[in-house]
Biotite code that builds the C-alpha atoms (Angstrom):
import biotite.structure as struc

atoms = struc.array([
    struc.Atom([19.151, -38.224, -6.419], chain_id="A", res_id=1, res_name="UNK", atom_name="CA", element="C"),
    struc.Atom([16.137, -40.760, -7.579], chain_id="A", res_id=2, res_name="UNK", atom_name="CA", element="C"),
    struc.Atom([14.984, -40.623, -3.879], chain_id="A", res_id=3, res_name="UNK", atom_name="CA", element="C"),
    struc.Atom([15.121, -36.615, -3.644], chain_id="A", res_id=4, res_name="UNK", atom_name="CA", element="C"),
    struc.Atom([12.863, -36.701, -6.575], chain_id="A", res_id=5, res_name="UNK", atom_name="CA", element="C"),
    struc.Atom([10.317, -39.475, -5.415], chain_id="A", res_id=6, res_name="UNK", atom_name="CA", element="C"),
    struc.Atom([10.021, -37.495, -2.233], chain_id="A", res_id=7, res_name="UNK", atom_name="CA", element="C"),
    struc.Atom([9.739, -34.024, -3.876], chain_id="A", res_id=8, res_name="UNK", atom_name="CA", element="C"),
    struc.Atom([7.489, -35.919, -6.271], chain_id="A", res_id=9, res_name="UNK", atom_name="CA", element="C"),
    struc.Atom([5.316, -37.187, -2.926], chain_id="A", res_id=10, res_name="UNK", atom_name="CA", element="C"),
    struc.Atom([5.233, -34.231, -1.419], chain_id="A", res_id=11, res_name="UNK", atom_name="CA", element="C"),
    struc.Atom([3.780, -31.950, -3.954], chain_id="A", res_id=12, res_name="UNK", atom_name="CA", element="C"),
    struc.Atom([1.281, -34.970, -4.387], chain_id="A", res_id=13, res_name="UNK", atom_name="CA", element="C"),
    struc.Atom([0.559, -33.873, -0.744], chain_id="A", res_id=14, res_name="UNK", atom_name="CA", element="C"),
    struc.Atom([0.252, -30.357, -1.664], chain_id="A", res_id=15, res_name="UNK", atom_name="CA", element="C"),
    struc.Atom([-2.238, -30.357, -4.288], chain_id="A", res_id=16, res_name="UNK", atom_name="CA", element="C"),
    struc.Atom([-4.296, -32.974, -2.347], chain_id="A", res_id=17, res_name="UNK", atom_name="CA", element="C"),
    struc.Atom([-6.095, -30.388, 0.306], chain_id="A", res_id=18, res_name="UNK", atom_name="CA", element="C"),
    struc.Atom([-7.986, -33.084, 1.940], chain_id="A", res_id=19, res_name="UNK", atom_name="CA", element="C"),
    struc.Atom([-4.770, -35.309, 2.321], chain_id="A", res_id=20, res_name="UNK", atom_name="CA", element="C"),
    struc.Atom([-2.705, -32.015, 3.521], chain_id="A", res_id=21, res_name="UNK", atom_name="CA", element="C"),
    struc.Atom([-4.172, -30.710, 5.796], chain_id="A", res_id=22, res_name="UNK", atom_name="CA", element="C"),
    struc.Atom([-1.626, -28.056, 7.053], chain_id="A", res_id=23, res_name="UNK", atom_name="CA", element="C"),
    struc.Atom([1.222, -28.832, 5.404], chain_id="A", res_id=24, res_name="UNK", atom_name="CA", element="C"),
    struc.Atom([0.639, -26.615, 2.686], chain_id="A", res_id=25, res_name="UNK", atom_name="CA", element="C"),
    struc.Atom([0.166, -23.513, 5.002], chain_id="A", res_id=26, res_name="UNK", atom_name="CA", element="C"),
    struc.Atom([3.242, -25.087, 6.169], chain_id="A", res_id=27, res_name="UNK", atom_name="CA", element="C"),
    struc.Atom([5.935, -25.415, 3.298], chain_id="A", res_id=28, res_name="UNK", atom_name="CA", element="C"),
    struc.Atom([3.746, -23.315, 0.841], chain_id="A", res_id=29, res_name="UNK", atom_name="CA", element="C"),
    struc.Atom([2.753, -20.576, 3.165], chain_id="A", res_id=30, res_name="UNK", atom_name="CA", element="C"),
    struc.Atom([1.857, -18.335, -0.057], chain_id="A", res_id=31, res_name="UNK", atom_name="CA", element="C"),
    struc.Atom([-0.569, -20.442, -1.380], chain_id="A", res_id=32, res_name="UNK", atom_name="CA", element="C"),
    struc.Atom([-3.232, -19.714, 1.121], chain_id="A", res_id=33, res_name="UNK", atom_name="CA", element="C"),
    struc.Atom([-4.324, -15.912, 0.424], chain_id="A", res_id=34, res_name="UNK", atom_name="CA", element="C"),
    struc.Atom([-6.662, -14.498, 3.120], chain_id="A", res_id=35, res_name="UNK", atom_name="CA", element="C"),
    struc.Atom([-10.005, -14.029, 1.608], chain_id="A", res_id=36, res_name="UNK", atom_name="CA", element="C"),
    struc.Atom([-10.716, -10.582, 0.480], chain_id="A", res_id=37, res_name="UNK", atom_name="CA", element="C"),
    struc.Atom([-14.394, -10.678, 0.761], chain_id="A", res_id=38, res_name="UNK", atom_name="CA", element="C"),
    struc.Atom([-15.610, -8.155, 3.642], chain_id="A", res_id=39, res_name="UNK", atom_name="CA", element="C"),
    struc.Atom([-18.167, -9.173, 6.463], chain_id="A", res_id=40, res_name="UNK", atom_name="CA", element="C"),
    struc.Atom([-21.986, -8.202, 4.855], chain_id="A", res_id=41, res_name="UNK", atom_name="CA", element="C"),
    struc.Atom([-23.589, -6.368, 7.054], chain_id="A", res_id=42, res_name="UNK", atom_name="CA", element="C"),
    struc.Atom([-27.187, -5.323, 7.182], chain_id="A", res_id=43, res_name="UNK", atom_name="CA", element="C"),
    struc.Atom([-28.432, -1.685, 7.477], chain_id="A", res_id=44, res_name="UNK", atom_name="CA", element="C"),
    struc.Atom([-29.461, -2.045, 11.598], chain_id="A", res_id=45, res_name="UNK", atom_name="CA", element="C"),
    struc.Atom([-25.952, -3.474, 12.050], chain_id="A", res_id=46, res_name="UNK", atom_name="CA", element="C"),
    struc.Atom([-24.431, -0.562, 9.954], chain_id="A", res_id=47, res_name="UNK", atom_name="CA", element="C"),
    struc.Atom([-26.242, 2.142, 11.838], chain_id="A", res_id=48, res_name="UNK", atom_name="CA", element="C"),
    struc.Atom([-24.944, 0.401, 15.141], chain_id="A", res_id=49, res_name="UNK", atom_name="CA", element="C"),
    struc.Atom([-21.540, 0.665, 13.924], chain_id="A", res_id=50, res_name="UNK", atom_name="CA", element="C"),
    struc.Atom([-21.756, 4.672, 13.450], chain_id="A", res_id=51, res_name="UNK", atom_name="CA", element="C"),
    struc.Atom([-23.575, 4.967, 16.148], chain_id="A", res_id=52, res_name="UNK", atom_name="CA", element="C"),
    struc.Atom([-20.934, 4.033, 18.584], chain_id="A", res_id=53, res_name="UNK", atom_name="CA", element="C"),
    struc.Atom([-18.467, 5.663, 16.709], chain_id="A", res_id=54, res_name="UNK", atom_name="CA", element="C"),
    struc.Atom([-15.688, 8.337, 17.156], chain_id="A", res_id=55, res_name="UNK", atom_name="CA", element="C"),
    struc.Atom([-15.146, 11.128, 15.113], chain_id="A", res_id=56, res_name="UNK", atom_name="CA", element="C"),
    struc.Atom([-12.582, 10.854, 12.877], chain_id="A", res_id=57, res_name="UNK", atom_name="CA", element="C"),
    struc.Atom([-10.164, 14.283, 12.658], chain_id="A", res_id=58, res_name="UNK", atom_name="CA", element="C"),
    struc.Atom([-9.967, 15.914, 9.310], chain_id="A", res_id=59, res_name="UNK", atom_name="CA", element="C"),
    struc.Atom([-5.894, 14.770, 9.014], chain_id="A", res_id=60, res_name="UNK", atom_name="CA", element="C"),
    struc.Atom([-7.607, 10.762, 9.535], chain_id="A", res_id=61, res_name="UNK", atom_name="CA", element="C"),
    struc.Atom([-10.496, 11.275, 7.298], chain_id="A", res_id=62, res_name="UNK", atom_name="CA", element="C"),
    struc.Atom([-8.071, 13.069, 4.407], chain_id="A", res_id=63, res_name="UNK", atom_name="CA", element="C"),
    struc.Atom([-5.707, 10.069, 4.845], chain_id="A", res_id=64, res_name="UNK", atom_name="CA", element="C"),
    struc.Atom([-8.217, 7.500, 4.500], chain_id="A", res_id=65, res_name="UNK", atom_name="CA", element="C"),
    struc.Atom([-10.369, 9.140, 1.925], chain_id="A", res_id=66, res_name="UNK", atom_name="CA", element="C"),
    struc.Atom([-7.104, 9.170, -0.118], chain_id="A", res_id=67, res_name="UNK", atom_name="CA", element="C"),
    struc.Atom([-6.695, 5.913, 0.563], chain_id="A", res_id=68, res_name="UNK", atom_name="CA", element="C"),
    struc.Atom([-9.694, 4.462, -0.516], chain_id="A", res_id=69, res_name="UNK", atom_name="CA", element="C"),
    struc.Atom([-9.133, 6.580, -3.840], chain_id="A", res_id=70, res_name="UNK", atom_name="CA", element="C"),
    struc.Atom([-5.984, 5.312, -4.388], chain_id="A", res_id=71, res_name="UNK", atom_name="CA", element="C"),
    struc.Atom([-6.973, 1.927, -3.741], chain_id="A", res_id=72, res_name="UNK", atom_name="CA", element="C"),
    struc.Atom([-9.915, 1.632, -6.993], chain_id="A", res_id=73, res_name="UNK", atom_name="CA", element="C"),
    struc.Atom([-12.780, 2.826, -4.385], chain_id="A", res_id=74, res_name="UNK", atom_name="CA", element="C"),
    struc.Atom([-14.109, 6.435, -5.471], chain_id="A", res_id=75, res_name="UNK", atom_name="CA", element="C"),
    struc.Atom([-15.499, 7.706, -1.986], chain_id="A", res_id=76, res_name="UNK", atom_name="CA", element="C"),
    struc.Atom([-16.438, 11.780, -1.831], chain_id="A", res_id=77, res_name="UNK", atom_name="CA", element="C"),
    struc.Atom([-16.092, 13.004, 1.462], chain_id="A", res_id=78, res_name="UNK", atom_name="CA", element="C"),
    struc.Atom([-19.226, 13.683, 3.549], chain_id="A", res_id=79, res_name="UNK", atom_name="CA", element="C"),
    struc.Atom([-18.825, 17.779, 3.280], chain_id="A", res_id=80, res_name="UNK", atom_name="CA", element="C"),
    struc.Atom([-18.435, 17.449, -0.706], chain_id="A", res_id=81, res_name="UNK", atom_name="CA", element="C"),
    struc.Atom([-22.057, 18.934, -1.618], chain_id="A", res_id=82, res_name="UNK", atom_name="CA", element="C"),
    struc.Atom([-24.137, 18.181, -3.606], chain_id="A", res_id=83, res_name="UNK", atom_name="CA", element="C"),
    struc.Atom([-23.682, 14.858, -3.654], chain_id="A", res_id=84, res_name="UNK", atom_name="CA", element="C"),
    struc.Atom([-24.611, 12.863, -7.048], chain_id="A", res_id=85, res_name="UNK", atom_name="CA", element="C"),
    struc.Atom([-26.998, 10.178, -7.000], chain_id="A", res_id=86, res_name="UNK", atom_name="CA", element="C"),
    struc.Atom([-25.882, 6.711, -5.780], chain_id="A", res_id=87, res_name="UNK", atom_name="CA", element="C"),
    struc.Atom([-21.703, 8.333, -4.706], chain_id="A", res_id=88, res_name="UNK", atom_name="CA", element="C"),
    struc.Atom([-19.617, 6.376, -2.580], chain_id="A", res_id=89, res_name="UNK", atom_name="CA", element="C"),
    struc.Atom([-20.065, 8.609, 0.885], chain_id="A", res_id=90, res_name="UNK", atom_name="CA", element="C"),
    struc.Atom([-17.180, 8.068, 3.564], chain_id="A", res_id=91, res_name="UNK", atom_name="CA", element="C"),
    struc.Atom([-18.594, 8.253, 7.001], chain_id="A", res_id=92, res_name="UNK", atom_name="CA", element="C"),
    struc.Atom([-16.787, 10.798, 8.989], chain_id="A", res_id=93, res_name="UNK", atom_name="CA", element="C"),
    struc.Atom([-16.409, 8.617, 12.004], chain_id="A", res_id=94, res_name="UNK", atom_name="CA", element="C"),
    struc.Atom([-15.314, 4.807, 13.009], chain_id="A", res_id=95, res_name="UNK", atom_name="CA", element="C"),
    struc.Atom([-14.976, 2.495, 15.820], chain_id="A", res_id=96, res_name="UNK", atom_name="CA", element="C"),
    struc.Atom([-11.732, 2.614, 17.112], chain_id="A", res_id=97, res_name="UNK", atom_name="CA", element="C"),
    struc.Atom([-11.399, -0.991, 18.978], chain_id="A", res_id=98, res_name="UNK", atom_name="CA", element="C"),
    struc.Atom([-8.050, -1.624, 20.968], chain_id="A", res_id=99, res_name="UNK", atom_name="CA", element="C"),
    struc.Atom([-7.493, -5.368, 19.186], chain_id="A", res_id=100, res_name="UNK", atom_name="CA", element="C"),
    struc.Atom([-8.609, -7.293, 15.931], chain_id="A", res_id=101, res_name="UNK", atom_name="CA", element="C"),
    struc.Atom([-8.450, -11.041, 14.875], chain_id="A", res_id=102, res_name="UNK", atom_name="CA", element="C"),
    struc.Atom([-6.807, -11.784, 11.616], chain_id="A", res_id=103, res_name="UNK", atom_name="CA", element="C"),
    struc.Atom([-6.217, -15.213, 10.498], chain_id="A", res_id=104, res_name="UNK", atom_name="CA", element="C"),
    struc.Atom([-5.973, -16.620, 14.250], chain_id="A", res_id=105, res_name="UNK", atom_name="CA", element="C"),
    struc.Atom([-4.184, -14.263, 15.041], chain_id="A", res_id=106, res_name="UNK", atom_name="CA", element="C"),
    struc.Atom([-4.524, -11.102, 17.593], chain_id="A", res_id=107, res_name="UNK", atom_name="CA", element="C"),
    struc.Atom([-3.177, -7.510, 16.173], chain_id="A", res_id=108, res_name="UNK", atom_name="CA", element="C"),
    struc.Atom([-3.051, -4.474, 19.040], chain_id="A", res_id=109, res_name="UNK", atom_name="CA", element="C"),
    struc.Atom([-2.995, -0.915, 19.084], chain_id="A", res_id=110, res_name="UNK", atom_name="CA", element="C"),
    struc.Atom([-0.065, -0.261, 21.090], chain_id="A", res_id=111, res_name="UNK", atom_name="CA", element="C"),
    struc.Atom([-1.637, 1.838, 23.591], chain_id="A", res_id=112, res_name="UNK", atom_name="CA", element="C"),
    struc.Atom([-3.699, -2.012, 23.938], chain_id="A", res_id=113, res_name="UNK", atom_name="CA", element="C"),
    struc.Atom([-0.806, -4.382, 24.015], chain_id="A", res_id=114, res_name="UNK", atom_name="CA", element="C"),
    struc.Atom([2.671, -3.461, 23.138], chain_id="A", res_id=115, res_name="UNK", atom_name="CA", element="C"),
    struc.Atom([3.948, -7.003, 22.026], chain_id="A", res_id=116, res_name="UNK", atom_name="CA", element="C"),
    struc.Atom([1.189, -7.267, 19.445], chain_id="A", res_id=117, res_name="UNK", atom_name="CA", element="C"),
    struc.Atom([1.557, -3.976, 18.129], chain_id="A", res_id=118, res_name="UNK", atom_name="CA", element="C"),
    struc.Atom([4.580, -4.365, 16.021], chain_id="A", res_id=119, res_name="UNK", atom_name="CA", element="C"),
    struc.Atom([4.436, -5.622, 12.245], chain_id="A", res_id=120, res_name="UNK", atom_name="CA", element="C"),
    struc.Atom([5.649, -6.214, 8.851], chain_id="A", res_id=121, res_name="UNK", atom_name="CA", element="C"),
    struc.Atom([3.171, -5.026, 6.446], chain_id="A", res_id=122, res_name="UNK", atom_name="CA", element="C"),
    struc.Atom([2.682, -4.764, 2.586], chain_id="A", res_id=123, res_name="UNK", atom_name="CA", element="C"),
    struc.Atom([1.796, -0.514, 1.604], chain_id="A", res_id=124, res_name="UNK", atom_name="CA", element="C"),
    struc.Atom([-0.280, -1.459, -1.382], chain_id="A", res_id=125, res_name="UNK", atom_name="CA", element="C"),
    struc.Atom([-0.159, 2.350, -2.315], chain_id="A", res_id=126, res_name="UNK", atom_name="CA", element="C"),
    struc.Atom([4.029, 2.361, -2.960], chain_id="A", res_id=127, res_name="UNK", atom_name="CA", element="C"),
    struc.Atom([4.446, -1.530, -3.852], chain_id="A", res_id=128, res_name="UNK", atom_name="CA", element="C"),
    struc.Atom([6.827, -2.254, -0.872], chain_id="A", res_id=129, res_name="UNK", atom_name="CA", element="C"),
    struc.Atom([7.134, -3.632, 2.376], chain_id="A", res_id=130, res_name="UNK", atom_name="CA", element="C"),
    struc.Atom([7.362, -2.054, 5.571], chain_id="A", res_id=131, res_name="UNK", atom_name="CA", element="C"),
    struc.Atom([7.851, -2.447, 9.525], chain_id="A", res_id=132, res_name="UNK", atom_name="CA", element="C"),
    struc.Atom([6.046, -0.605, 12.476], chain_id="A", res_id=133, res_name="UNK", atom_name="CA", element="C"),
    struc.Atom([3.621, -0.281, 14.941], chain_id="A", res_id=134, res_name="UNK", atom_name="CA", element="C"),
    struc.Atom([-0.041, -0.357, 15.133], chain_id="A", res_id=135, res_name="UNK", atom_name="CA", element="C"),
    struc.Atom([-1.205, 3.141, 15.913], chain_id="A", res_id=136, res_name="UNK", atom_name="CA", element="C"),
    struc.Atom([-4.653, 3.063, 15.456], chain_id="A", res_id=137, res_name="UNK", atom_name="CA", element="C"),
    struc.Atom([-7.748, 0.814, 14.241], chain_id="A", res_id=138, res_name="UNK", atom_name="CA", element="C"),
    struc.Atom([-10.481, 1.733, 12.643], chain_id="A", res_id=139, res_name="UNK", atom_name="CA", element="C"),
    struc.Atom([-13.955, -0.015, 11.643], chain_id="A", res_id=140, res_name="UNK", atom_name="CA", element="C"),
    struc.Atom([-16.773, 1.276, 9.715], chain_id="A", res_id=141, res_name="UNK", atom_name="CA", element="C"),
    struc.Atom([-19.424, 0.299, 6.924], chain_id="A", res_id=142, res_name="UNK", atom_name="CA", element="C"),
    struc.Atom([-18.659, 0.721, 3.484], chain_id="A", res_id=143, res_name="UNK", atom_name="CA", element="C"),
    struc.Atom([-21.131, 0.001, 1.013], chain_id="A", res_id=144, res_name="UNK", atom_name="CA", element="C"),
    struc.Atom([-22.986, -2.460, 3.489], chain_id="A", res_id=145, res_name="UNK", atom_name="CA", element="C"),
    struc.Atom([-19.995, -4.863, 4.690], chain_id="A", res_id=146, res_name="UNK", atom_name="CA", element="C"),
    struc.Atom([-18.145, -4.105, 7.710], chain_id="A", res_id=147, res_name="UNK", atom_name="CA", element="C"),
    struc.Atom([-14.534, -3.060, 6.759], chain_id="A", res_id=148, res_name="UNK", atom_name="CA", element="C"),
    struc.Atom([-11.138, -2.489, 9.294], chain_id="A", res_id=149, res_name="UNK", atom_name="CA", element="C"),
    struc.Atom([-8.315, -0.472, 8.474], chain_id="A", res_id=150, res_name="UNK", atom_name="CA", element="C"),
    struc.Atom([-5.355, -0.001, 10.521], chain_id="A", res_id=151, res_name="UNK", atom_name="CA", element="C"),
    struc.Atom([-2.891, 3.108, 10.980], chain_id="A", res_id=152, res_name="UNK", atom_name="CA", element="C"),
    struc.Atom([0.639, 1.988, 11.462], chain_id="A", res_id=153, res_name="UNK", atom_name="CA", element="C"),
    struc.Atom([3.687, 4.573, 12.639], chain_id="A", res_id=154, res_name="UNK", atom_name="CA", element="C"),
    struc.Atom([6.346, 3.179, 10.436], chain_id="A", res_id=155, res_name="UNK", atom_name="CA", element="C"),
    struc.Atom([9.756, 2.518, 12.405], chain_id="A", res_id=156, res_name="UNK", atom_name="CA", element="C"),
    struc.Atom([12.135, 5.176, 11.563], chain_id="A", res_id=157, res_name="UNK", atom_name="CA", element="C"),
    struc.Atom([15.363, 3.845, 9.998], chain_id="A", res_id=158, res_name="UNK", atom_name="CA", element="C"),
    struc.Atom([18.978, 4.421, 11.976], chain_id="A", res_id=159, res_name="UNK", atom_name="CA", element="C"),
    struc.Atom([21.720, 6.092, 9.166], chain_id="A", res_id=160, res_name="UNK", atom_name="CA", element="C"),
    struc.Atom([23.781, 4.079, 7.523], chain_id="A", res_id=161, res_name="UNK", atom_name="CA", element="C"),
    struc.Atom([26.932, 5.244, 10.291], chain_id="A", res_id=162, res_name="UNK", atom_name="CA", element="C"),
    struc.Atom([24.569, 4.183, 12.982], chain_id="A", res_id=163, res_name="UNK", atom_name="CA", element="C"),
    struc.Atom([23.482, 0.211, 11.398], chain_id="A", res_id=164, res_name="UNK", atom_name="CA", element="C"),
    struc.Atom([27.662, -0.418, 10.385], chain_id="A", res_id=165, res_name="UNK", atom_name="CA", element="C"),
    struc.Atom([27.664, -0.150, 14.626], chain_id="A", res_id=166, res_name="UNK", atom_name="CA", element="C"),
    struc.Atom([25.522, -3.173, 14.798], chain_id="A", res_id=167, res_name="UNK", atom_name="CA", element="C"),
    struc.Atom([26.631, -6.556, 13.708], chain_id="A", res_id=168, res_name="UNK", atom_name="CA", element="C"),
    struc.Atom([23.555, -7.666, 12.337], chain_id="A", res_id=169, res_name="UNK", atom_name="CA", element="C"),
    struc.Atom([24.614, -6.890, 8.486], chain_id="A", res_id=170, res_name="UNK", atom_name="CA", element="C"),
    struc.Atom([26.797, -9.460, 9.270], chain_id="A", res_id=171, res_name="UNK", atom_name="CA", element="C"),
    struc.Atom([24.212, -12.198, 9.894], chain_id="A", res_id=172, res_name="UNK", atom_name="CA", element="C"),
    struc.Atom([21.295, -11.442, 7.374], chain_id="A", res_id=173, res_name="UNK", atom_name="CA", element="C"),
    struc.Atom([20.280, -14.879, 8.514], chain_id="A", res_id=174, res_name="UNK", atom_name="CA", element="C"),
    struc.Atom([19.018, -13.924, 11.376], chain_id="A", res_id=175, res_name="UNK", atom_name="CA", element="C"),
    struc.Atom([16.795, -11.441, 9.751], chain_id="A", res_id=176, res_name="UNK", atom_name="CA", element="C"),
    struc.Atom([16.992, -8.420, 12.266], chain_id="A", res_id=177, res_name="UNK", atom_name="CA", element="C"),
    struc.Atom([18.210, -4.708, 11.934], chain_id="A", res_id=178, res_name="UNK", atom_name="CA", element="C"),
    struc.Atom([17.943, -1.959, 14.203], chain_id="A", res_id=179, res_name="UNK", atom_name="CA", element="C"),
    struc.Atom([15.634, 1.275, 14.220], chain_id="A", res_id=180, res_name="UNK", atom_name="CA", element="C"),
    struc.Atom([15.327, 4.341, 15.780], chain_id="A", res_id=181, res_name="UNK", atom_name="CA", element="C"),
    struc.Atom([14.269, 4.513, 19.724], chain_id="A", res_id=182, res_name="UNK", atom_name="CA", element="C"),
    struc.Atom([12.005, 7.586, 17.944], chain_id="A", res_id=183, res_name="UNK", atom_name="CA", element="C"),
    struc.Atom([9.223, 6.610, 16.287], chain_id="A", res_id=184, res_name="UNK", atom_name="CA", element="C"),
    struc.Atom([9.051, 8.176, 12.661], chain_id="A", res_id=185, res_name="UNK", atom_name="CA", element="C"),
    struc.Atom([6.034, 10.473, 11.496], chain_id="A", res_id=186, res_name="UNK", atom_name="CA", element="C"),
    struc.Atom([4.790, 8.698, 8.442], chain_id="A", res_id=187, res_name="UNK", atom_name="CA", element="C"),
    struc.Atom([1.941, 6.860, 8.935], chain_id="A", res_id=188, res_name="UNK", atom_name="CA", element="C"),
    struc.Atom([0.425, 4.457, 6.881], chain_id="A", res_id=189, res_name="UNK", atom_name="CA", element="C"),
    struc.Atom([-3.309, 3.386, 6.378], chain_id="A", res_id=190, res_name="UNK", atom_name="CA", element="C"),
    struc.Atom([-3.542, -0.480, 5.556], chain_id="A", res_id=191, res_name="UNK", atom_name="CA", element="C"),
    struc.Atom([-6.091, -3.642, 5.768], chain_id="A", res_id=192, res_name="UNK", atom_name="CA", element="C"),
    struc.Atom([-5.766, -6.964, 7.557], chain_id="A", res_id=193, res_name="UNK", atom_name="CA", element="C"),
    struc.Atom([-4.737, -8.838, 4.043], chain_id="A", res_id=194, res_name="UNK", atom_name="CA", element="C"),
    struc.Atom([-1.880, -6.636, 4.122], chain_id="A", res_id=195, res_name="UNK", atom_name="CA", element="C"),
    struc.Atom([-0.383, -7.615, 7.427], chain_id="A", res_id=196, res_name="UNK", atom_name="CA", element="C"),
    struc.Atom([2.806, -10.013, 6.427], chain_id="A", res_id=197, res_name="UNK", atom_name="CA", element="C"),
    struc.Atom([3.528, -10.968, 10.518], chain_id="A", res_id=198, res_name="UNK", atom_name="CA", element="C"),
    struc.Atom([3.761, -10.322, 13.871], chain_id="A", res_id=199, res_name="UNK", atom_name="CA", element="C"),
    struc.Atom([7.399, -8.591, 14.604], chain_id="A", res_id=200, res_name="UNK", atom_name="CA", element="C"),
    struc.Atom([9.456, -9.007, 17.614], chain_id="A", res_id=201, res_name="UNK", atom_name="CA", element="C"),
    struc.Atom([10.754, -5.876, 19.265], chain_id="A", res_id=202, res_name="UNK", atom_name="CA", element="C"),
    struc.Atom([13.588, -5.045, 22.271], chain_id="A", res_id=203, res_name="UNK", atom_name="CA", element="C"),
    struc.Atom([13.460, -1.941, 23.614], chain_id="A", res_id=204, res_name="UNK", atom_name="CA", element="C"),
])
């Protein structure tokens, strides 16, 4: 028991020493490292380039991530919401859409891009809960001069309860795998990189 403690003892020495750590605490404390909130500054050149070779955005995708943004402590007005008051919060109606991102060293897809780095567990900061699908689309644009990705995700539709009591994975929560419908569901869900929990693995 005495030599349990010394080593628990040693190795949250270890953890609160970042120098002496190194990885380990990304390691055994992987919830001690949040990924940094603070968006990319960019100036106003690099903004215009942005919109410039940008899609439109239809007016289901521009609701969704208007609403969003709301919902999310940023009060944008749509672009067609005349007359605008002085110094609002304008959404652009249009974004890149780029196939892949980067997100702490790590690649996320669109899955018409890559279909093994398309599926994820993510956080919905908008219900409180966590969530599994598939990267449907991504989309970057300038928000109040920093560059800013969001990504729409087609959450995996659930099998009924008669459908899951077929599969013996209830019986091994262990292994930390269920299955979903072959159809992908119709609720999508607008998130940001800091929300992305992992990578998932899929079998078709």
């Amino acid at each position: 028991m005495l030599r349990q403690m010394s080593n628990q003892a040693h190795i949250d020495a270890l953890l609160q020493d970042q120098d002496a750590s190194g990885g380990l605490a990304n390691i055994l404390e992987p919830g001690s490292k949040h990924p940094s909130r603070s968006p990319v500054p960019i100036s106003s050149t690099e903004a215009a380039g942005i919109l410039a070779g940008a899609c439109a955005l239809d007016e289901t995708e521009y609701n969704a991530l208007l609403y969003y943004l709301c919902n999310t402590g940023r009060p944008y007005r749509a672009s067609t919401d005349f007359p605008h008051p002085a110094n609002a919060n304008i959404l652009p109606p249009q974004a890149q859409c780029p196939p892949q991102i980067n997100h702490e060293e790590h690649t996320f897809s669109c899955r018409q891009s890559h279909r093994g780095n398309n599926a994820i567990q993510f956080y919905n900061p908008l219900t409180q809960r966590h969530g599994t699908g598939f990267i449907q689309a991504i989309w970057v644009l300038p928000l109040e001069g920093s560059k800013h990705d969001f990504l729409v995700v087609c959450q995996h539709k659930k099998c009924s309860a008669a459908e899951e009591s077929l599969a013996p994975f209830q019986h091994y929560p262990g292994f930390m795998t269920q299955i979903i419908d072959a159809t992908p569901s119709e609720s999508l869900v607008i998130i940001e990189p800091i929300h992305i929990v992992t990578h998932l693995t899929t079998f078709l």
